[in-house]
C-alpha positions in Angstrom: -12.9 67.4 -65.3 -15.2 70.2 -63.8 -16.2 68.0 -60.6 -12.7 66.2 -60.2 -11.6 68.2 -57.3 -14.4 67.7 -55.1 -14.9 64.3 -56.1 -11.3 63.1 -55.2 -11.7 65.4 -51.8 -15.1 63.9 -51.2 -13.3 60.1 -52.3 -10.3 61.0 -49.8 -12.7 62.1 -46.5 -14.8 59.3 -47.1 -12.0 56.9 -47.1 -10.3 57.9 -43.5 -13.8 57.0 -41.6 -12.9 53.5 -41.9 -9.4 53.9 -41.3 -10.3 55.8 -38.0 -12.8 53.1 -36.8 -15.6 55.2 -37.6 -18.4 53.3 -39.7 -19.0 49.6 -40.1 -19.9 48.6 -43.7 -21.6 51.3 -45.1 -22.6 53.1 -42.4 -22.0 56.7 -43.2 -20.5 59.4 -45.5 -18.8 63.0 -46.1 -19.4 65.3 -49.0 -17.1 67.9 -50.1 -18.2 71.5 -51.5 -17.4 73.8 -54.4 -19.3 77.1 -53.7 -18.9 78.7 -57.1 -19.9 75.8 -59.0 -23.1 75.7 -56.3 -22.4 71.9 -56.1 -21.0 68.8 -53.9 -19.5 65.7 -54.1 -20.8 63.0 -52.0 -20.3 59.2 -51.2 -22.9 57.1 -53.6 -25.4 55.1 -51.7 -24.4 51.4 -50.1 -21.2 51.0 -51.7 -18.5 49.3 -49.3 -15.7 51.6 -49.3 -13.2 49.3 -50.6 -15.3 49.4 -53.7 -15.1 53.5 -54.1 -13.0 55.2 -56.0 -13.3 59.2 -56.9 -15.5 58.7 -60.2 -18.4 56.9 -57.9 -18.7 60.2 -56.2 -22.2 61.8 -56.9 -22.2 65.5 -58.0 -25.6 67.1 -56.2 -26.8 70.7 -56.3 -27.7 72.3 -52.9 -31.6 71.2 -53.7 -30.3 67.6 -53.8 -30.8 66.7 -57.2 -27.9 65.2 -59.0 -26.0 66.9 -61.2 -23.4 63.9 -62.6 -23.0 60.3 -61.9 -24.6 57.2 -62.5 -25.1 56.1 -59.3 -27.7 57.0 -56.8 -26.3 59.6 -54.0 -26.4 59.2 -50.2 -29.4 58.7 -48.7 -28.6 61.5 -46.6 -27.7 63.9 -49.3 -31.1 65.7 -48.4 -29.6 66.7 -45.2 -26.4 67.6 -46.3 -27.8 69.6 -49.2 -30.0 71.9 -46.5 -26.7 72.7 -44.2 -24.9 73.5 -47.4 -27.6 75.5 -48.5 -28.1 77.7 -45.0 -24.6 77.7 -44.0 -22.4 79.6 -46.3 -18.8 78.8 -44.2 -18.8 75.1 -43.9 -16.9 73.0 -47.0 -17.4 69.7 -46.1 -19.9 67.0 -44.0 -19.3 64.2 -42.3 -22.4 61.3 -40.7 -21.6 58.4 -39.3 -23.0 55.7 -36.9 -19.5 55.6 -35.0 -20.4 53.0 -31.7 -19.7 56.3 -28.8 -21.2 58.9 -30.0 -24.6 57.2 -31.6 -25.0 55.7 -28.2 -25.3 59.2 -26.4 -27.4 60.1 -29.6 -29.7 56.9 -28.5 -29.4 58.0 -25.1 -30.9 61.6 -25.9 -28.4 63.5 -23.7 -25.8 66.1 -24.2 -22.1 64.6 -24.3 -20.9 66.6 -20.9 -18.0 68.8 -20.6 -15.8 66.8 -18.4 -12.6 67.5 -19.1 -9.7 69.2 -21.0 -9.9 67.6 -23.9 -13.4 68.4 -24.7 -12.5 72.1 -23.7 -10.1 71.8 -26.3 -12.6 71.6 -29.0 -15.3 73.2 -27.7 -16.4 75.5 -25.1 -19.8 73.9 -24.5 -21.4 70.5 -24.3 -21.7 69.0 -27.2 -25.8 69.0 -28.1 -28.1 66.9 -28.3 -31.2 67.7 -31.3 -34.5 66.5 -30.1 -36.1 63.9 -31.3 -37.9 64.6 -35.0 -41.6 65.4 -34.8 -44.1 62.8 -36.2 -44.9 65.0 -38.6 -41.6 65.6 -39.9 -40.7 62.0 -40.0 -43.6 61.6 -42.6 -42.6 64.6 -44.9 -39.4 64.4 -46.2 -37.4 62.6 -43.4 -33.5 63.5 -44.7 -34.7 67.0 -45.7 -36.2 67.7 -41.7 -33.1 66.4 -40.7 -31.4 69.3 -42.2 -34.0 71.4 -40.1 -33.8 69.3 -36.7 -29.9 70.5 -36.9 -30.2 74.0 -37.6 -33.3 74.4 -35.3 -31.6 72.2 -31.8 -28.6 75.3 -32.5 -30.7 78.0 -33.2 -32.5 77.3 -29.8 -29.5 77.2 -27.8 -27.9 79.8 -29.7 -25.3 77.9 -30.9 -23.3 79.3 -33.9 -22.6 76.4 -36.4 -19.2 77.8 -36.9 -18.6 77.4 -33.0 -19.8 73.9 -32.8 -19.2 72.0 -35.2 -20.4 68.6 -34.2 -24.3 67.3 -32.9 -25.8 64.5 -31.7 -29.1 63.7 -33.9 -31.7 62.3 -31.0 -32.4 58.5 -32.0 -30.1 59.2 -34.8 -26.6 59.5 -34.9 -23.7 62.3 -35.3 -23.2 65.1 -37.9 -19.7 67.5 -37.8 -19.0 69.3 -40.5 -16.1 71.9 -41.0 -14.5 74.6 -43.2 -12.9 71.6 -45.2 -14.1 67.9 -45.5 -10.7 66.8 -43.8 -11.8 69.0 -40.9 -15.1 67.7 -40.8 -13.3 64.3 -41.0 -11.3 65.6 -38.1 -14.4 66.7 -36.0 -16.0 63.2 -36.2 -13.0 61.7 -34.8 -12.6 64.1 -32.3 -16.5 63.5 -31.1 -16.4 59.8 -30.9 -13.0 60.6 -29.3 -15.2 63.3 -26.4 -18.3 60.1 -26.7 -16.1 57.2 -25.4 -14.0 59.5 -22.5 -17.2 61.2 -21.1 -19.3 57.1 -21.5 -16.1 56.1 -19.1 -15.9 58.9 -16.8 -19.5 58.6 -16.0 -18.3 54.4 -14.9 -16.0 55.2 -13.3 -17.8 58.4 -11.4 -21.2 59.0 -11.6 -21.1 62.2 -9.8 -17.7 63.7 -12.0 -18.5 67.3 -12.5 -18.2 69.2 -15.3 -14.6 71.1 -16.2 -14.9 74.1 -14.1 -15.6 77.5 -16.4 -11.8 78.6 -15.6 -10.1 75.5 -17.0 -12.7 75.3 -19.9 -11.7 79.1 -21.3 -7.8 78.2 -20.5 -7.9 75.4 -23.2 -9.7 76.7 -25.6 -8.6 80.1 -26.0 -5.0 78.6 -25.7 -5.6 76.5 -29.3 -8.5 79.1 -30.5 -8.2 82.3 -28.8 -6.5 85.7 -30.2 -3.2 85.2 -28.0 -3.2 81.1 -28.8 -0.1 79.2 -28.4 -1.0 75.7 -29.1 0.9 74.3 -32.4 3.7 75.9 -34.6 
């Protein structure tokens, strides 16, 4: 009973990524946090999602060692026990392999600011981490990943509770959020920027980014002090 709120949050995030078209199989997961307990709930390791229910959820501390459950966690839980560890706002995380998005992750390259709908969301293209060093791939890969993360917005100066969404290079996506259903959110909303920006550079190779002045319109209109988007 002490773990059964994060568990059916975690249970409930991870079950939207297939209803929104964003894994295939097995391919990803969420957790869901509980600060004051200093634990989270994440998505057990393989299973199909029509086999989950909220008791298969793995309880993990924030040095990634399980706390309750039978089954073996994530194999990212590593990298979602580092973010949870160094970033004291965010309550859930969400990586998937979504088709979009991993592509420009594959690609190594920023997902450009092209139009009002990114601006929307974010003021800033969305980055792209650098590939992992040799040396971390032979450490402790998911635990690096954590690092690879924090360090590609630390070097652009990024604040993780500005952007909350990457591209991993080679890799694949990572949002995360004030709540799991945001993070949930987030990922949909970056496959949602991956496939527009994939199209617009088809259908123009030369598009330009949004122009500064239409970029702090739309965002400050949904985020700002004087927004006005929404009841």
């Amino acid at each position: 009973m002490k773990y059964e709120h994060i568990k059916e949050a975690a249970y409930l995030a991870n079950m939207q990524l297939p209803k929104l078209g964003l894994v295939l199989f097995t391919f990803g997961n969420v957790s869901a946090v509980d600060r004051s307990l200093g634990v989270f709930a994440i998505k057990p390791s393989g299973v199909p999602y029509e086999d989950l229910t909220p008791e298969k959820m793995v309880i993990v501390d924030f040095n990634g060692k399980t706390v309750e459950g039978t089954m073996r966690p994530s194999s990212d839980t590593l990298t979602h026990a580092v973010l949870y560890k160094h970033w004291e706002h965010i309550g859930g995380i969400v990586h998937t392999h979504s088709t979009y998005a991993t592509a420009w992750a594959q690609s190594l390259r920023d997902i450009p600011n092209y139009g009002t709908t990114h601006a929307d969301h974010t003021t800033v293209d969305i980055p792209c981490a650098p590939p992992m060093s040799d040396e971390m791939i032979r450490g402790n890969y998911e635990y690096e990943t954590g690092f690879q993360i924090m360090n590609a917005l630390q070097e652009r100066e990024l604040s993780y509770e500005e952007v909350e969404m990457i591209l991993v290079g080679n890799h694949a996506p990572f949002t995360w959020g004030k709540t799991p259903e945001k993070a949930v959110y987030n990922s949909a909303v970056l496959e949602a920027l991956a496939k527009m920006a994939y199209l617009t550079e088809q259908i123009n190779p030369a598009a330009p980014h949004l122009k500064d002045a239409l970029v702090k319109k739309h965002f400050e209109r949904k985020h700002g002090p004087d927004s006005y988007y929404g009841q």
